[in-house]
N, C-alpha and C positions, 0 to 999 in steps of 0.2 A: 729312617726308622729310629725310633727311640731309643736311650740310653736301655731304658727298664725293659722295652719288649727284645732287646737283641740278648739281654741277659738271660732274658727268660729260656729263649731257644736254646741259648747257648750252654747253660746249666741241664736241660734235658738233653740236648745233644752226651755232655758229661754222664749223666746217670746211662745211659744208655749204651757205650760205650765202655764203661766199668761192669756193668753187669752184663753184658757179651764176655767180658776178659776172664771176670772173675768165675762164670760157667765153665769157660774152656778150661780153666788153670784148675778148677775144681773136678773136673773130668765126669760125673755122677749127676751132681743136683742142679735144679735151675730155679728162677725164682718166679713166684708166682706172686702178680700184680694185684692192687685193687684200688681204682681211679675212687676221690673223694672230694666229695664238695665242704668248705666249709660253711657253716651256718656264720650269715654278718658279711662272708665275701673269701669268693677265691675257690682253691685248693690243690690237690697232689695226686702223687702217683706215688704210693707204697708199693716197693718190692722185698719182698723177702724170701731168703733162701733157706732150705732147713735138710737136715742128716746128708748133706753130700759126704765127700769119701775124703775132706782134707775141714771144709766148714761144716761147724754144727749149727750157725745159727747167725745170720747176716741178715741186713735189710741195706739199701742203697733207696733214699730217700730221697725226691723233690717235692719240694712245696711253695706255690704263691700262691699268697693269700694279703686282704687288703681288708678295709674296713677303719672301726672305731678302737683307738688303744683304750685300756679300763686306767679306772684313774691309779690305780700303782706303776703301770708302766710309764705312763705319764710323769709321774713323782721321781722314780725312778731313771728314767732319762731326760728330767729338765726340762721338758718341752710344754708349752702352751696348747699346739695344735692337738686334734686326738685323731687325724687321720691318718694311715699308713698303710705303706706296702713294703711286701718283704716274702723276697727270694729266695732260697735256698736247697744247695744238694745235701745230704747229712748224711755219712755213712759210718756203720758200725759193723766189726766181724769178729765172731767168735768160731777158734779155728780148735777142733776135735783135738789134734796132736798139742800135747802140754809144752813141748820145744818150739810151737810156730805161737808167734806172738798174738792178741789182740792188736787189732789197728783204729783208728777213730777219724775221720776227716769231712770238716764244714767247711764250706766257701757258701757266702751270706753276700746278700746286697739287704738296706737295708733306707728307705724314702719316707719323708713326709711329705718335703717341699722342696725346691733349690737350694736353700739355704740348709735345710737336714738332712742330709743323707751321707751315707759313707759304706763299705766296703768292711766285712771281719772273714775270720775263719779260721781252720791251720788245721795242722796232722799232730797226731802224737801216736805213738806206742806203748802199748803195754804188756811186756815180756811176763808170762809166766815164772820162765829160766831167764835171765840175763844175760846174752853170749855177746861178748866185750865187739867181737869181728861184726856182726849185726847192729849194734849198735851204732857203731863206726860207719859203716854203709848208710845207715838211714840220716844219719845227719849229716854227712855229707854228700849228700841229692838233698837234702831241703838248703843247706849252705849252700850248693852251687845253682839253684833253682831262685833263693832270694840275691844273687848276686846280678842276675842277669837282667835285674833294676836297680837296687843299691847295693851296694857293700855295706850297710849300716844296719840292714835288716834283718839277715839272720842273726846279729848278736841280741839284738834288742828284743827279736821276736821269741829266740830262743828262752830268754831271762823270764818272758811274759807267763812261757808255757808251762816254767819250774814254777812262776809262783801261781798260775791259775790252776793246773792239776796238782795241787798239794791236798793231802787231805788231812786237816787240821789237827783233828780227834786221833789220829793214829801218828801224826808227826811225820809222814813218808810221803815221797810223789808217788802219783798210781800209777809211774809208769818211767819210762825213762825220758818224760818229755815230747818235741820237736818245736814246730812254732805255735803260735799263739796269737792274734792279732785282732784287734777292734777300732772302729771310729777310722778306717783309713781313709784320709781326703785329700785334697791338694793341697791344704793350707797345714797338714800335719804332714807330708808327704814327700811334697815338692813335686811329684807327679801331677800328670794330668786325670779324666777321669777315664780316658780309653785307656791308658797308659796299667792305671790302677785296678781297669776292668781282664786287662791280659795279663793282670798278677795273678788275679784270681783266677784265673783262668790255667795260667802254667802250673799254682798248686792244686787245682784240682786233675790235672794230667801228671801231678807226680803220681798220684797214689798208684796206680796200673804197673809202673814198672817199679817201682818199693817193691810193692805186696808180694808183685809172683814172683820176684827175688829170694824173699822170705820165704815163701810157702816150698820152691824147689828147694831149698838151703837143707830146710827143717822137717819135711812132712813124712820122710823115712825114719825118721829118729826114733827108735824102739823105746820104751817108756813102760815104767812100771804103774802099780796100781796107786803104790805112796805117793808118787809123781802126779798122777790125775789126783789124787785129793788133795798133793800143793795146788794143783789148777784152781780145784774148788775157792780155796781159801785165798785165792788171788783172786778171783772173781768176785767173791763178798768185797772185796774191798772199791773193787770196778764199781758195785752195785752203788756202795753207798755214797762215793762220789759224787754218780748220776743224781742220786734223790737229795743229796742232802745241798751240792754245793752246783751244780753244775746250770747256768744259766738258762741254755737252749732250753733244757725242761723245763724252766721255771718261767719261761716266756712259751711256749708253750701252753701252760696250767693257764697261764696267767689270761691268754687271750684267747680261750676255750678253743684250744688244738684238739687236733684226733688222738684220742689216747693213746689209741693202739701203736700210730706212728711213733708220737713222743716215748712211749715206754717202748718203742722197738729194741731200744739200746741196752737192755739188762739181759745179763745172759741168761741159756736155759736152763741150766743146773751151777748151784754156788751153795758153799755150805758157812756156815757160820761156827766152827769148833770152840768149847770156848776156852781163852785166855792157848790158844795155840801157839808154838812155838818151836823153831826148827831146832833143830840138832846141832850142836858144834861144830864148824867147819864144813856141813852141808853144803850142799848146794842150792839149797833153799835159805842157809843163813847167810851165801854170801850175796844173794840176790837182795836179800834185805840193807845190803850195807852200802847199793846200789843206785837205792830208791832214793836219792836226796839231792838238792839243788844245787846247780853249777857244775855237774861233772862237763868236764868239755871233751865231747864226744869224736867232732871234728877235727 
């Protein structure tokens, strides 16, 4: 079997297995599918989960899709060829309780030819509240998940995630991070390509035991109503992230994706206050003094 068709199974294997967990761990909602062809080649299986009793609003995403790249992606990624294919699980979850965090995790394959292809993805979080014990935990399962092929990787990958979730215009990360990773090959790696195939693989099996860590930790957490509109006001910022900086979408856009998939990622209610600002000593101001690059969580 092929490199590309074991991936394939193997990434639907993943979506299918998170979104059993994430059911159970949700107790209430479940997710309702809808298989999609793309026009030019390929397509997916969008799931999305909506008003469960812990999520308000999840999708667990596969997609290949293959065809012609448009000449910006092209430009874009320095290649001559305009043929490709490309894999991927994408998940996003927005969770009702303002103490249980947003979560984010891709694992990507990503072909034109032998000579181009390579291996991205990663987890990140993004806390509403920032609770230092949670934080702690979450990067240390992706520290001990990138050790179990290099030691090199969680520091490097970690650096990737502070500087690709920054969000420029506001000066804050949108979130407190995790890994971050692109272009992974042999010749950048020192891995082989099975070797590189069971990375992506062991992170897309972290997220399962993160998540329902998090969601038991935090989903009794009593919370007020000024608490749900901090949520709000964290979520504008999730938003504008996605639209203004974030890749995946823009390859996406770029290679006339399914919309509905691509914008699965925004959540369902975010408010935009303006010139908003928390209180002294809050807990909303000290999550703000949280959001910045290089805290070492591990």
């Amino acid at each position: 079997m092929m490199l590309r068709d074991k991936i394939v199974l193997a990434y639907q294997k993943i979506q299918d297995e998170i979104c059993e967990s994430l059911a159970i761990a949700d107790g209430k909602g479940r997710f309702e599918e809808e298989i999609w062809e793309r026009e030019g080649g390929g397509g997916g299986r969008t799931r999305v989960f909506q008003h469960g009793d812990v999520i308000e609003k999840g999708g667990v995403n596969f997609s290949a899709v293959y065809g012609k790249l448009p000449e910006a992606v092209k430009k874009a990624f320095k290649v001559d060829n305009d043929e490709f294919f490309a894999c991927g699980v994408s998940i996003v979850i927005h969770p009702i309780n303002p103490f249980v965090p947003i979560i984010h995790m891709n694992i990507r394959y990503f072909e034109m030819d032998e000579q181009t292809r390579w291996f991205g993805g990663g987890i990140d979080l993004t806390p509403h509240y920032v609770i230092d014990t949670d934080a702690r935990y979450f990067h240390h399962i992706l520290k001990q998940t990138c050790n179990e092929f290099d030691s090199s990787f969680y520091k490097k990958f970690k650096k990737q995630a502070d500087d690709y979730f920054f969000i420029k215009h506001r000066n804050e990360t949108r979130g407190i991070g995790g890994i971050f990773y692109d272009r992974l090959k042999p010749e950048n790696t020192g891995l082989d390509w099975e070797q590189l195939f069971e990375f992506s693989l062991a992170v897309g099996n972290s997220f399962i035991p993160i998540y329902t860590e998090l969601i038991d930790r935090n989903r009794d957490t009593e919370y007020t109503e000024a608490e749900q509109e901090w949520q709000y006001q964290r979520r504008s910022r999730y938003a504008e992230f996605n639209l203004v900086y974030d890749s995946g979408t823009k390859f996406g856009l770029e290679t006339n994706g399914r919309i509905e998939s691509i914008l699965m990622s925004l959540p369902p209610m975010a408010k935009w206050t303006y010139n908003h600002k928390p209180a002294d000593n809050s807990l909303e101001a000290t999550t703000l003094t949280k959001l910045i690059k290089g805290i070492d969580w591990a």
